[in-house]
C-alpha positions as a printed NumPy array, in Angstrom:
array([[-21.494,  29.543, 106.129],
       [-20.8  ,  32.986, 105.688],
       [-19.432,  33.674, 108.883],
       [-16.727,  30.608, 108.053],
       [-15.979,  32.472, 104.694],
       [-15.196,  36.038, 106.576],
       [-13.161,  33.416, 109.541],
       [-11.424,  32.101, 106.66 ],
       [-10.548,  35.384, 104.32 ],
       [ -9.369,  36.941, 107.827],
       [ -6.913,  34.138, 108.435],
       [ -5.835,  34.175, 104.987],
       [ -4.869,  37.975, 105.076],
       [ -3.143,  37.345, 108.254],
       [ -1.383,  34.843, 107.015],
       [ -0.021,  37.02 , 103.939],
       [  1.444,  39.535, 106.596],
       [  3.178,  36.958, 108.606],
       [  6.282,  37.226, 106.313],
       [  6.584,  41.636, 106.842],
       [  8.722,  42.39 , 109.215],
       [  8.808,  46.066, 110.648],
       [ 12.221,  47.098, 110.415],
       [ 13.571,  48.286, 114.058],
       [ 14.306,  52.397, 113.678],
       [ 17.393,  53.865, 112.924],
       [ 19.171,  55.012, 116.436],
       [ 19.044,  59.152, 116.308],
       [ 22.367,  59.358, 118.239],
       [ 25.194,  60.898, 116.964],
       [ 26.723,  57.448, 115.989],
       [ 24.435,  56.681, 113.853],
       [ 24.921,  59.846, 112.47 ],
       [ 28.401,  59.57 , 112.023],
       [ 28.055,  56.14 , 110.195],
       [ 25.119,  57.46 , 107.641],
       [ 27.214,  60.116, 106.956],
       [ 30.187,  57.641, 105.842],
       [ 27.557,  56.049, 103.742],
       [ 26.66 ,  58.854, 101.711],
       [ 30.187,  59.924, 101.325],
       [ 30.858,  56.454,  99.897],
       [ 27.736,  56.655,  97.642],
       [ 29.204,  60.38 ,  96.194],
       [ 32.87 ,  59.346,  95.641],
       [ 31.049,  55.807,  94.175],
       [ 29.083,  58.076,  91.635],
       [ 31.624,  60.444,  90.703],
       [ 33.896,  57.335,  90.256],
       [ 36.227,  58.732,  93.015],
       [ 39.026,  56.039,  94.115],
       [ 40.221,  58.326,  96.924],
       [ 37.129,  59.52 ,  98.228],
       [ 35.794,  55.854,  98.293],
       [ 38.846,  54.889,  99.879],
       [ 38.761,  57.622, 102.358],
       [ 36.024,  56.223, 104.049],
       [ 37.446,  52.16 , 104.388],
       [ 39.913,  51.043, 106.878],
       [ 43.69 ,  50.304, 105.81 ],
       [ 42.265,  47.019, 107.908],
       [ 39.735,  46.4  , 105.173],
       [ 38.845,  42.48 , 104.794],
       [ 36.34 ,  41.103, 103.129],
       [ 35.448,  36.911, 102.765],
       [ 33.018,  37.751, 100.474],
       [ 30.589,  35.675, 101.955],
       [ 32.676,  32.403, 101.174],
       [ 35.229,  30.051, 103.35 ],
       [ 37.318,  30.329, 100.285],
       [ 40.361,  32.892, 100.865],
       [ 41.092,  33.059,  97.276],
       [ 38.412,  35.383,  96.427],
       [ 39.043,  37.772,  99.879],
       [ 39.046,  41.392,  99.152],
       [ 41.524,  43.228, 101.304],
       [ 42.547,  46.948, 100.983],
       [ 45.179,  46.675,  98.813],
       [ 43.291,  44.378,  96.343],
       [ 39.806,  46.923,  96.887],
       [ 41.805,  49.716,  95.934],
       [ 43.202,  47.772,  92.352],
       [ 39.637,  46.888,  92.234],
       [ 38.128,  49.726,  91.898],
       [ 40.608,  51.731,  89.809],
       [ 40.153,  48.744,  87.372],
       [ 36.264,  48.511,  87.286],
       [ 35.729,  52.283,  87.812],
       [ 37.371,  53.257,  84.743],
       [ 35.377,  51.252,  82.703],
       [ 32.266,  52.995,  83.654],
       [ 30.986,  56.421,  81.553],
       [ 27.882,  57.188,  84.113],
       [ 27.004,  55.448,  87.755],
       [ 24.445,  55.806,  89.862],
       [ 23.732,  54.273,  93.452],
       [ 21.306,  54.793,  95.817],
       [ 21.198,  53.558,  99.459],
       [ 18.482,  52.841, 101.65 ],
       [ 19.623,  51.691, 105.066],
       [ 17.547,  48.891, 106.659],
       [ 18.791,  48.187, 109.879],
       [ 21.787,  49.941, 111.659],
       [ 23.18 ,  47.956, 114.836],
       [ 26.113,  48.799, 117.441],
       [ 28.328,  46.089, 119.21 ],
       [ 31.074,  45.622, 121.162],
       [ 30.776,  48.547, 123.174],
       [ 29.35 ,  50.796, 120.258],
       [ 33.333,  50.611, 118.607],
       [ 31.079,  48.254, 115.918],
       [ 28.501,  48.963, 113.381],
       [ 26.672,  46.776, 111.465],
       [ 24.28 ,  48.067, 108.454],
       [ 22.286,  46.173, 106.317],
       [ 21.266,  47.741, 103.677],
       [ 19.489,  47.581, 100.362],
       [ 21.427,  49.18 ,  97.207],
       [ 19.942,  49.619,  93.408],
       [ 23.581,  50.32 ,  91.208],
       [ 22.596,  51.218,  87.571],
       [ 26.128,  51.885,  85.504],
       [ 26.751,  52.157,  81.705],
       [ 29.902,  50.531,  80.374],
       [ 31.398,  51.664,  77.717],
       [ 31.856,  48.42 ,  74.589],
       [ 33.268,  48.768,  71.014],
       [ 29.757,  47.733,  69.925],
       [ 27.942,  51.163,  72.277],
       [ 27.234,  52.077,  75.741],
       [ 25.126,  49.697,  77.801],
       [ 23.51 ,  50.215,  80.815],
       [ 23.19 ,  47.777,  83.634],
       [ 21.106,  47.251,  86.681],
       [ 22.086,  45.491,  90.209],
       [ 20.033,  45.325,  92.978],
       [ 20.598,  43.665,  96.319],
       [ 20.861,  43.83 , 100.24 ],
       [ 24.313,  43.301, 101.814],
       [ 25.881,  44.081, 104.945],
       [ 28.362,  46.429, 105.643],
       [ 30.781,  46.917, 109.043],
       [ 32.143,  49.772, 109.942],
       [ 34.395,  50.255, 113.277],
       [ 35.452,  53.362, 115.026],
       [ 38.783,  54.319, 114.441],
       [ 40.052,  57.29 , 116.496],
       [ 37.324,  59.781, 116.486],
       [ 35.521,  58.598, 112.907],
       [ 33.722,  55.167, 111.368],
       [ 35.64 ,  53.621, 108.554],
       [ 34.492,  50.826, 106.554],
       [ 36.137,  47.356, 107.471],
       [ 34.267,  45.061, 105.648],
       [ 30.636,  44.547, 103.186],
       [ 31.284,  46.866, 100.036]])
């Protein structure tokens, strides 16, 4: 019987490992490079609430679906940059951190697709005091060469 119990407890540990997933590496190319780097420029103009800088990394092409069919609630450049001048102003203090968890190249490395993981704390400013707030998620951003440097197209 004992020898079932350790058969058992092994099965039941392998089982609770099935879900993990090791992440495939980062490429060390000078892509990859290149597109990391775009990422932390975004997440310095993001905290120092710097429209220009965070536009200075996106593509005039810019279109987002936002993960629906529906077109009414598309984000394109135009509507990004109103966007964030609007929602950016609002903010006294925001922080964002980035951890990358897959970086992939297509179409003839001119497309890059990261997923990543972001934790955004922000404090608003409210008549009644400041409030902080806490989001935390994975999303997927694309980025596609444009000349000789990766701008973002789509996934902010």
């Amino acid at each position: 019987m004992p020898k079932l119990a350790a058969v058992a407890l092994v099965l039941a540990l392998a089982a609770g490992c099935a879900g993990r997933q090791k992440m495939p590496p980062i490429p060390d190319t000078p892509d990859a490079k290149a597109v990391l780097a775009v990422l932390e420029s975004y997440r310095k103009a993001m905290e120092a609430k710097d429209v220009p800088g965070i536009l200075a990394v996106v593509s005039p092409d810019y279109h987002d679906d936002m993960g629906t069919p529906e077109a009414g609630d598309d984000l394109t450049y135009d509507d990004l940059k109103r966007k964030l001048s609007k929602d950016l102003a609002h903010l006294k203090t925001l922080r964002l951190e980035i951890d990358v968890l897959k970086l992939r190249f297509t179409d003839k490395e001119q497309v890059a697709k990261v997923e990543y993981r972001y934790d955004l704390r922000f404090q608003t400013h409210m008549p009644s005091g400041d409030t902080w707030h806490n989001a935390l998620d994975v999303k997927r951003m694309v980025l596609r060469r444009e000349g000789r440097s990766w701008k973002v197209v789509a996934g902010l």
